[in-house]
N, C-alpha and C positions, 0 to 999 in steps of 0.2 A: 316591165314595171309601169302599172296608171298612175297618174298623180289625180288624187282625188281633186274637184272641181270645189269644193269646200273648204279653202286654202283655209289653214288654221290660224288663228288670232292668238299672241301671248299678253302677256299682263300688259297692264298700260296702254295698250291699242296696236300696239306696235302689230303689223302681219309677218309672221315668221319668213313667208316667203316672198316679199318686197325687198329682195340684196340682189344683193351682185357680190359672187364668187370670181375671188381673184388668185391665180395659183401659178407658178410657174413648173415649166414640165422642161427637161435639158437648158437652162436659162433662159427659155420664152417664156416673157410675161402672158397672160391669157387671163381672157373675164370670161363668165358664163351665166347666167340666167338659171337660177335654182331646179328647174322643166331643164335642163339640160344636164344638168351638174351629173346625174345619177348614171352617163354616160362617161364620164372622166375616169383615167386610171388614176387615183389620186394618191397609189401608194407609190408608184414612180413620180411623184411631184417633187421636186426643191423645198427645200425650209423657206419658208415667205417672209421670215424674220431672223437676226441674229440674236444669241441670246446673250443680253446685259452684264456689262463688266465693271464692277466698280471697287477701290479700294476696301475691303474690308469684305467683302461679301463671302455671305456665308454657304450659300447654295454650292451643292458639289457637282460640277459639269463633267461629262466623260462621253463614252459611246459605247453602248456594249453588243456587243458579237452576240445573234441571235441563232441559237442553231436549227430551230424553225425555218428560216427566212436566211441565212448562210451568208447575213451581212449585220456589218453595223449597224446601231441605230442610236441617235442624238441622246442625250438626256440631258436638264440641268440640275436635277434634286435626285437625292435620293429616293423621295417619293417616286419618281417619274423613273427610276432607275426598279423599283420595285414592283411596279405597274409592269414595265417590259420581261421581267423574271418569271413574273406568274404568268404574263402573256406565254412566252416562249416555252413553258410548261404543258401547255395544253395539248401543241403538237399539232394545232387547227389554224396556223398562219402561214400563208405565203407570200405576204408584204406587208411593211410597217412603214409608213410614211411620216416624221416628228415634225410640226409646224407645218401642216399640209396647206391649207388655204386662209385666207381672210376672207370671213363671210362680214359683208359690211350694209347694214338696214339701212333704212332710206328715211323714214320717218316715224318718228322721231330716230336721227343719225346715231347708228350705231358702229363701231366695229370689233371683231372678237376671232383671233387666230386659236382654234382647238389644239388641243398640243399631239394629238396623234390621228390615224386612219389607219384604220387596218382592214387587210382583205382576208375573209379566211379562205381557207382551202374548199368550201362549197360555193364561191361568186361571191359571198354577201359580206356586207361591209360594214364593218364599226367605226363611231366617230369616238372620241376619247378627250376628256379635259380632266387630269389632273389636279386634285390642292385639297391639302390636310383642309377638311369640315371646319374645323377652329379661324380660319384662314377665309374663308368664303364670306365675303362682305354682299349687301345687297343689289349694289348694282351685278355684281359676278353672278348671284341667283337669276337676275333676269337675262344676263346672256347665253347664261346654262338654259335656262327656261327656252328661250327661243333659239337654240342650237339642236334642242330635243326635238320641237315641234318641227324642224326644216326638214333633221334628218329622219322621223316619223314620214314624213310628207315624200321623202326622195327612198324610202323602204327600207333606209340602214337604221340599224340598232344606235343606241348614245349612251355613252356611260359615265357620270361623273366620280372618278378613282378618287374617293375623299377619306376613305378606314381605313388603318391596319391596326388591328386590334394584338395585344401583347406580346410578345416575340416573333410576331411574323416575317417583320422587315429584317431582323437580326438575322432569321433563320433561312430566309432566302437568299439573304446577300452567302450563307455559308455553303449551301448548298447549291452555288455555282460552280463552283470547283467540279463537280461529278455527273456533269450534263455529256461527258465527253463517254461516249459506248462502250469505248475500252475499259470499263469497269466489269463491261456484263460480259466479258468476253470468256465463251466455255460456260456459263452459266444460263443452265435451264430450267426454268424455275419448276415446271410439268417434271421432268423428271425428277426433280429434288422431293417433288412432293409437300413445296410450299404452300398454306394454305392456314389461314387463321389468325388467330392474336398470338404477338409474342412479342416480346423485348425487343431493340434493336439489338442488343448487346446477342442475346439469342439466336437471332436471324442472319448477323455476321459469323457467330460461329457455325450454321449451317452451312453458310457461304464460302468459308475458307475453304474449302476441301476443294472448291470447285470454281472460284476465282483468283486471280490475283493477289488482292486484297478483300478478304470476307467482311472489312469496317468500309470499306470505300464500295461494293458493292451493294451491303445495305444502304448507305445513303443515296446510292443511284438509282435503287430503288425507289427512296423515295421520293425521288426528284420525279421520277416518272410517272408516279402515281399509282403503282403497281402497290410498292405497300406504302396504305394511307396513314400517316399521323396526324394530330393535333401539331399545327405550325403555329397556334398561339404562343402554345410553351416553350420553354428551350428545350431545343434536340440534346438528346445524349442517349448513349448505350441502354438506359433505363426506360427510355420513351416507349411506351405499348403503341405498336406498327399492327393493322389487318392487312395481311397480303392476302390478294387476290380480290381484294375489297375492290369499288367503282369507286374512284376518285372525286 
């Protein structure tokens, strides 16, 4: 990886790349210089921050078991729990790091902990900031802004997870349940001769004869991507599934 010599500028004057990365790795604190950063494993990093506790709050903390990555990983929202779902869907992760580092600008004083890193399964690496669109005030635009430009500048991708558009988040939280393989067990989809539009309801009754459960293998299906729906709407037996579709 070159770091281009054209160090990028974001709004306000600020140079994306004037911080200092702070991160800890096995409880050692550690700073790094942006030109170095792109060597860090930062999905083995520590959380750099605990996440806020106060009477009444609303945000739902938990950790969820990635079967991507064969570990936990931190969440405090639901958002950020639905971020990790569709992550670990993809099948293209082998470490998720939550609150990896504090990147902190120098002038005008900035700091801004991203809430995830991830490595995929080809070397390269995503930075990740969570927060429902409606939620995004503008100082948060310009830290977004200049977390894009560093990680642009160090070759990783940035994503700001701000949509879920109409039953998604509902439908992902349901279809956690069937990430586990023992649905497709006996089940081959080339011999069934699956292939095309059809009902879930449809596609379970193919499935019966040759899994376990022919409702529980259709949804593992679709957790897979194998047959694609519409995740706007709510799932049911009625939902039109293309197996053998690209996801």
């Amino acid at each position: 990886m070159t770091l281009t010599q054209d160090w990028l500028a974001a709004i306000d004057g600020t140079n994306a790349l004037s911080a200092t990365i702070e991160f800890s790795r096995h409880g050692l604190l550690q700073h790094a210089d942006p030109v170095d950063a792109a060597r860090v494993m930062f999905e083995d990093a520590d959380p750099v921050r605990e996440f806020p506790s106060w009477p009444g709050k609303r945000n739902f903390e938990g950790k969820l078991w990635m079967a991507s990555t064969s570990r936990h990983v931190p969440f405090e929202s639901f958002w950020e729990r639905s971020f990790l779902t569709m992550l670990d869907r993809t099948g293209d992760v082998v470490g998720v790091a939550s609150q990896p580092m504090w990147i902190r600008w120098r002038s005008p004083k900035r700091s801004h902990a991203p809430d995830y890193f991830v490595r995929r399964s080809d070397g390269s690496a995503l930075l990740v900031d969570v927060r429902p669109v409606e939620l995004i005030k503008p100082e948060d635009s310009i830290k977004f802004e200049l977390t894009r430009c560093l990680a642009a500048a160090l070759g990783w991708s940035y994503l700001v997870f701000d949509q879920l558009p109409g039953a998604t988040q509902a439908n992902l939280r349901f279809l956690l349940r069937y990430r586990d393989p023992a649905w497709l067990e006996g089940v081959d989809i080339a011999a069934l001769g699956l292939t095309g539009r059809m009902s879930l309801g449809s596609l379970a009754a193919v499935l019966g004869g040759a899994a376990h459960s022919g409702v529980g293998a259709a949804y593992a299906l679709v957790w897979s991507g194998v047959a694609v729906a519409d995740l706007q709407r709510p799932l049911s037996m009625t939902t039109v599934v293309d197996v053998g579709a690209a996801s």
